[in-house]
C-alpha positions in Angstrom: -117.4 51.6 -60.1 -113.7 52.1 -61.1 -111.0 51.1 -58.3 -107.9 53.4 -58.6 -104.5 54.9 -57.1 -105.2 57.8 -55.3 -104.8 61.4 -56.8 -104.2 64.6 -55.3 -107.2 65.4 -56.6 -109.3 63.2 -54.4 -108.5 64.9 -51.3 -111.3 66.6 -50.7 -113.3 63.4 -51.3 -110.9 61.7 -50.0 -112.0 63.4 -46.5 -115.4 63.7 -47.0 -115.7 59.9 -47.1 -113.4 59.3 -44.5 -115.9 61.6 -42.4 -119.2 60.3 -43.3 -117.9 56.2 -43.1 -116.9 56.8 -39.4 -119.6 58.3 -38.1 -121.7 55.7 -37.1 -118.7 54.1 -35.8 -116.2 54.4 -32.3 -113.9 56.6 -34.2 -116.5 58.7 -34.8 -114.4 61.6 -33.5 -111.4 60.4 -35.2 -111.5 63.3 -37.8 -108.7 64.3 -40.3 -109.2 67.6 -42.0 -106.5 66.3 -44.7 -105.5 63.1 -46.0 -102.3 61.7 -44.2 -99.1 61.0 -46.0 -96.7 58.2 -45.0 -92.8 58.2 -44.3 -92.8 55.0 -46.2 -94.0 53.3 -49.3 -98.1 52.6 -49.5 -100.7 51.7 -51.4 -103.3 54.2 -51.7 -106.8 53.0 -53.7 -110.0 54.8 -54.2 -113.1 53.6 -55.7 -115.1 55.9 -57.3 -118.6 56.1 -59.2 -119.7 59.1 -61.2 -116.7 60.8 -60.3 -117.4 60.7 -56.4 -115.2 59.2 -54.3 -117.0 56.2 -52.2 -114.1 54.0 -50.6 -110.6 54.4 -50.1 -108.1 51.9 -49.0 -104.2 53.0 -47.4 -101.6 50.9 -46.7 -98.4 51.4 -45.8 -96.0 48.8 -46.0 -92.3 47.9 -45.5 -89.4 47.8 -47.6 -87.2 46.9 -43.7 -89.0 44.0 -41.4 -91.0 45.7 -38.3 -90.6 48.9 -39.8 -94.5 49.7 -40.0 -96.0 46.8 -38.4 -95.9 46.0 -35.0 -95.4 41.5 -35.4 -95.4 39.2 -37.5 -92.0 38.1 -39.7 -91.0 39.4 -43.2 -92.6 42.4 -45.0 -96.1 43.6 -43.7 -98.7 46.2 -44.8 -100.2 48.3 -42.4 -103.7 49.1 -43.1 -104.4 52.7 -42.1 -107.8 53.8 -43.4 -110.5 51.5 -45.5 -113.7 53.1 -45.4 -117.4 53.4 -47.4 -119.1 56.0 -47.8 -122.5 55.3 -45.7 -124.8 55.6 -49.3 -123.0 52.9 -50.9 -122.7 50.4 -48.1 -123.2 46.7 -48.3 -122.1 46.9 -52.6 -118.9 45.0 -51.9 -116.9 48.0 -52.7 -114.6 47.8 -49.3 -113.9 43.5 -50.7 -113.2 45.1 -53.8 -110.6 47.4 -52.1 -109.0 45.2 -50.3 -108.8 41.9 -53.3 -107.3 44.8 -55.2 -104.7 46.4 -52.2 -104.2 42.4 -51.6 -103.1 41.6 -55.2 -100.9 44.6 -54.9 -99.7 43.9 -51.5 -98.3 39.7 -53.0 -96.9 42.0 -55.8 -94.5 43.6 -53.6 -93.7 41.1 -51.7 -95.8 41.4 -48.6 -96.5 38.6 -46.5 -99.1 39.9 -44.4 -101.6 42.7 -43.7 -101.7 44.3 -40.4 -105.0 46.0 -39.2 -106.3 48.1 -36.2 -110.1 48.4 -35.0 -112.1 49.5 -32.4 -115.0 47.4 -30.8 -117.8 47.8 -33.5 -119.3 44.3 -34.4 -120.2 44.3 -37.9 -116.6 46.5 -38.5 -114.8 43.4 -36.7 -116.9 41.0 -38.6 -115.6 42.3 -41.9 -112.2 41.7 -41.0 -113.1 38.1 -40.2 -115.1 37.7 -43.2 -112.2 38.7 -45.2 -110.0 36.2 -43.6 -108.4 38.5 -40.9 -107.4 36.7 -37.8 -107.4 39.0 -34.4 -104.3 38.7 -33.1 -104.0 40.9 -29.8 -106.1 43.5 -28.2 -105.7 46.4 -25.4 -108.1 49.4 -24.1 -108.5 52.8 -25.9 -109.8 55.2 -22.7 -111.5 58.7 -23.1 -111.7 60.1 -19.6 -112.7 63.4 -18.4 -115.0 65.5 -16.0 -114.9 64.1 -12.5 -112.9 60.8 -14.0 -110.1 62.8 -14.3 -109.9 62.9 -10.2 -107.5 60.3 -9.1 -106.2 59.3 -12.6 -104.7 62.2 -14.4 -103.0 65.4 -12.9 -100.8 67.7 -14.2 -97.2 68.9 -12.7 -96.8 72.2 -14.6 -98.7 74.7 -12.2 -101.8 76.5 -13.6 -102.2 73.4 -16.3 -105.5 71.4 -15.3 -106.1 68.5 -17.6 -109.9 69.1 -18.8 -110.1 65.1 -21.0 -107.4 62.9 -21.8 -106.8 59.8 -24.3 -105.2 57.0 -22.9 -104.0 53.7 -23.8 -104.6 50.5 -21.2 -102.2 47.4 -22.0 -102.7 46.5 -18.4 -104.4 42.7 -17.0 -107.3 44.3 -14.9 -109.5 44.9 -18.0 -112.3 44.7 -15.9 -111.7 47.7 -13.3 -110.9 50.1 -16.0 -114.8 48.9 -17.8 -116.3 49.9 -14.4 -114.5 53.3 -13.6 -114.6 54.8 -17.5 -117.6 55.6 -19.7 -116.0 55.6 -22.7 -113.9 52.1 -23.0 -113.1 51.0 -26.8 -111.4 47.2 -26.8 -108.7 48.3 -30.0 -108.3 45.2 -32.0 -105.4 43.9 -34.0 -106.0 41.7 -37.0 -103.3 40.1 -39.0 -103.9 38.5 -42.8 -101.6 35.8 -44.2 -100.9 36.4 -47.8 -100.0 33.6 -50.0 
């Protein structure tokens, strides 16, 4: 396996992993049709064996405090996408990524790596396993069909809201579990580097 900066040339592969590692996973309708550039600096890694892309690591970090990450003091990383492909799973290729992106990340200065997760348990497991401490939390909420009634409504005439994505920061966790099917807790994790 060879861990390397991202090319243009991965794209496509690039995607295609992206794809397959989040399907069995609650962003497994987050899809990108094309890999994402960032407005600042970042740290882009693939790993690769026989010329297949089968992990990729992004993060975007700061060159101005709270620029990209939302806490924490000094220079942070923001950890957009690390992902496996599902067929090489469990080879240590996402540790690899990130010891890699880390050694990088203490190179530039970073102090700390920011990362974002839904509610899967082995996904939030590998964060702690690699050190990462949760730090906050709030609801991701897919509503639509008859949820919509009561919660959503539109003010341009002629527009009827069919399914919406919404964001709960609110203390009665609890009310929005019972009234909407699809309820991911999104999970902060922070990583000290020293």
């Amino acid at each position: 396996m060879e861990i390397r900066n991202y090319m243009s040339e991965d794209e496509i592969g690039w995607v295609r992993c992206r794809i397959l590692s989040f399907l069995d996973t609650a962003y497994f309708d987050n899809v990108l049709k094309k890999k994402e550039r960032y407005d600042n600096p970042s740290i882009e890694l693939v790993a690769v064996i026989d010329n297949k892309v089968v992990g990729l690591l992004d993060i975007e970090y700061e060159t101005e405090e709270r620029t990209v990450c939302s806490r924490g003091k000094g220079l942070g990383g923001m950890l957009w996408h690390i992902a496996v492909h599902p067929d090489f799973r469990r080879r240590g290729i996402g540790r690899s990524l990130l010891v890699k992106a880390e050694r990088i990340s203490k190179d530039l200065g970073l102090n700390r790596i920011e990362a974002w997760t839904r509610d899967d348990d082995w996904v939030n497991k590998w964060y702690e396993n690699n050190m990462f401490v949760k730090a906050e939390s709030y609801f991701q909420v897919f509503i639509d069909g008859e949820e919509l009634s009561g919660t959503i409504k539109s003010e341009i005439p002629g527009l009827y809201p069919v399914q919406t994505f919404s964001h709960y920061v609110g203390e009665n966790r609890e009310l929005v579990k019972n009234k909407f099917k699809r309820v991911h807790e999104c999970n902060c994790y922070e990583k000290q580097l020293f």
